[in-house]
N, C-alpha and C positions, 0 to 999 in steps of 0.2 A: 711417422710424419705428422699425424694427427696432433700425435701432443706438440712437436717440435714448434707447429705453427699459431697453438695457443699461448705455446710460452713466449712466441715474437712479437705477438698481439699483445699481450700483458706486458712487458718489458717496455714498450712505449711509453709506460707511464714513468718511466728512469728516464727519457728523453724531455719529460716534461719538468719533472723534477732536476734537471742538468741545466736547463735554459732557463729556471728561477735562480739559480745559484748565483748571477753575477752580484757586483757589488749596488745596484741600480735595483735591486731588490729592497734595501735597505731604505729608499729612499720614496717618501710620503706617493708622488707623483704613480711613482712605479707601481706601488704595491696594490694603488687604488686601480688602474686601470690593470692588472694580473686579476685582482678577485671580482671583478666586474667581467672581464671576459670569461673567466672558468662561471661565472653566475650565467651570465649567457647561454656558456655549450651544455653547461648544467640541464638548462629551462628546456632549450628546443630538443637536446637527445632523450628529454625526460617524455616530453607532449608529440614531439616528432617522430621517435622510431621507438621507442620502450612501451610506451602505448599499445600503439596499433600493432606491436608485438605479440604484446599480452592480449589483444581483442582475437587476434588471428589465431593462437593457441588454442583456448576457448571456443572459439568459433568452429575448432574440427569435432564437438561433443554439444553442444549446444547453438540454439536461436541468436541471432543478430542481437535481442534485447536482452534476453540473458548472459551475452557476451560482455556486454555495454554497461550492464547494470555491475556484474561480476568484479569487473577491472575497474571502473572508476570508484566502485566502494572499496576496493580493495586500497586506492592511491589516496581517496583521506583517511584510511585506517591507517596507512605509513603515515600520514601530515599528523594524523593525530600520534601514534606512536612517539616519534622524533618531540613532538609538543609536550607531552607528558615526560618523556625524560627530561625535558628542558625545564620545565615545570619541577619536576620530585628532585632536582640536582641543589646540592646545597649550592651557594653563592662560592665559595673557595674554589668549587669543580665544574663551574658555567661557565662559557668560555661566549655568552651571549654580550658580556659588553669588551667593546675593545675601546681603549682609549685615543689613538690614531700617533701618542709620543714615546714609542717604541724605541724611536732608533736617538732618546737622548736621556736614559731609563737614572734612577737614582735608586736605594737601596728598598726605599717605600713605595716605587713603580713596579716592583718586581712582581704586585700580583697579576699585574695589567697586561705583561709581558705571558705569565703562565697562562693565561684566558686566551691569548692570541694562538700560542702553540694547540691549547687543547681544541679550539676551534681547529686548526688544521689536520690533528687528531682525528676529530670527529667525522671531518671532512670522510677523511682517508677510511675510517670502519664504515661510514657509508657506499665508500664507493669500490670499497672492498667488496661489501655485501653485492652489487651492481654489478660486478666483474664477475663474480662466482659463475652466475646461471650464462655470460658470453661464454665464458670458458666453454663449460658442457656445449653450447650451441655450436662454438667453434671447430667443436671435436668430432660432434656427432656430422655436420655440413661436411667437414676435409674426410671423415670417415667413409662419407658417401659418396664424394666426389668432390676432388681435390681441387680441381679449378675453380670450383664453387666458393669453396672454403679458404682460399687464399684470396680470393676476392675479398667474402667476407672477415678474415685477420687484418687483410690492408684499410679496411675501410674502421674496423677496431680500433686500429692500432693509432689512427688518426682522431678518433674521439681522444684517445686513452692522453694522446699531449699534452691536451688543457687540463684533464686531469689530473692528472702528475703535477702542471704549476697551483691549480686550486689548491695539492695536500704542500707541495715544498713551499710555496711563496711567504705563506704566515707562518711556518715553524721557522725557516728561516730568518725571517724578521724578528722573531722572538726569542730563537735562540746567540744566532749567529753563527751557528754549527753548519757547516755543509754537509755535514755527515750524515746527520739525524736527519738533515731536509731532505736529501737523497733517499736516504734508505724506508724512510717516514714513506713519503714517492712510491719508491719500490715495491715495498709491501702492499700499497691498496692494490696493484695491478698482481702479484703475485697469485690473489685469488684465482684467475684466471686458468694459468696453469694447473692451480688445485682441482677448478672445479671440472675442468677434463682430465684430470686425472682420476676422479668419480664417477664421469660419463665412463671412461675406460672399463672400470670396475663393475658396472653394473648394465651392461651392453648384454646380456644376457636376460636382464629384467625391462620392463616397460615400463616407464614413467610417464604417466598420467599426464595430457596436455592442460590440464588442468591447474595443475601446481605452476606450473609456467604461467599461467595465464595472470593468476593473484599472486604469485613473486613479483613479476613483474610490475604488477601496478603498485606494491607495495614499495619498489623499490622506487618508480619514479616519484610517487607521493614524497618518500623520503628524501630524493633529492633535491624536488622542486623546492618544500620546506627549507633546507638549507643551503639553497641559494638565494632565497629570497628575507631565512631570518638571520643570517649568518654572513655569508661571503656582499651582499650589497652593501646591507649596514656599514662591515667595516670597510668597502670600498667608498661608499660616503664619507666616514669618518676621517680617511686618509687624503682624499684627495683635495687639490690644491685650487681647481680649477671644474666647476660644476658640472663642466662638458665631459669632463677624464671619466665619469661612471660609466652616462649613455654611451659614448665609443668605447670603452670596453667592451660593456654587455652586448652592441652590438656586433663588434669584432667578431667576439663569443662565439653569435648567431649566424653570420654570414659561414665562418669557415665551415662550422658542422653544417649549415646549408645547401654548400660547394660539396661538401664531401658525401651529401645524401644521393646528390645527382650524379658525382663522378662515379659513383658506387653503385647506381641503379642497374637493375634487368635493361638489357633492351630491347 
């Protein structure tokens, strides 16, 4: 039951990569206000609950300051990570500029096109990496007690949407494949299921709250970073009208907002 419910939790993100699929994806308006809300859920699941996550792990083996100290170094050593690859990436394989005239490409636009998918690429191994350690969390919660844990897959699985349109929305645009943009999708949430399927495996060993505490900061540093050098940009670059960004990113923000309260302890 354990695994069944991480693998429902991760599968969400094919919900999110289904709803970038229409043809209104293609289009400048759309695309800009799609990666400005995934920048949004990006920010606040990043500072909001992947945080105070990682403080709370931490904090069952150490001090409040060495908790605080632990995990926020941990989240610019991700900023910095993700920068240094962005950095050491030839030009051919940066997918840091997008040009925003995708959807009217000629045969000399086709690199502009490849930088847009590989940003959504990128997107996707990050939030692959993001999804690993829910997994195990989701596995080890429903292993203890399943009303718990199905709480927390429901409230997962409602991150995991915008998600799914951050990785489908630009490969989509850049391929035109619904296939790729789907399955592109698919895979970063797939982690999920994997990484309870690890928890499963090693239920007999103790894993250190420790490691959780600096995955975790690493991973939010890592997502903040590319939603702020990555998914905005090109929602600037695409959009038609200056307001299309901020209502996005705020869209972004309000529903993982709603879904921290619907989801809470009471």
């Amino acid at each position: 039951m354990a695994l069944l419910v991480s693998l429902f939790a991760g599968l969400a993100t094919s919900v999110g990569g289904l709803l970038a699929l229409s043809k209104r994806t293609l289009e400048r308006s759309y695309l800009a206000v799609a990666l400005a809300f995934a920048a949004g859920a990006m920010i606040i699941i990043s500072l909001g609950q992947i945080i105070p996550l990682g403080i709370e792990y931490m904090g069952q083996t150490a001090s409040e300051r060495t908790s605080l100290t632990v995990v926020w170094a941990s989240f610019f050593i991700g900023i910095g990570t993700v920068l240094l690859i962005d950095r050491i990436l030839p030009d051919v394989l940066n997918p840091n500029e997008m040009e925003g005239r995708e959807h009217d490409l000629d045969v000399r636009e086709e690199r502009s096109t490849r930088k847009l998918m590989r940003s959504g690429i990128l997107v996707a191994a990050v939030l692959g990496l993001h999804n690993f350690p829910e997994g195990m969390a989701t596995f080890f919660t429903t292993y203890q007690d399943p009303k718990v844990g199905l709480s927390l897959a429901l409230a997962i699985a409602i991150h995991n949407v915008p998600e799914g349109i951050a990785v489908a929305a630009p490969v989509f645009a850049a391929t035109g494949s619904r296939k790729k943009a789907f399955w592109w999708a698919t895979f970063s949430g797939l982690t999920e299921p994997m990484g309870a399927l690890v928890a499963a495996g090693v239920m007999q060993w103790v894993v250190a709250p420790q490691f959780f505490g600096i995955f975790y900061g690493l991973v939010a540093g890592m997502m903040v970073f590319l939603a702020l050098d990555e998914l905005l940009p090109g929602a600037w670059r695409y959009q038609t009208d200056k307001h299309q960004t901020i209502y996005g990113m705020l869209g972004g923000m309000a529903v993982m907002a709603v879904s921290f309260i619907l989801f809470a302890t009471p």
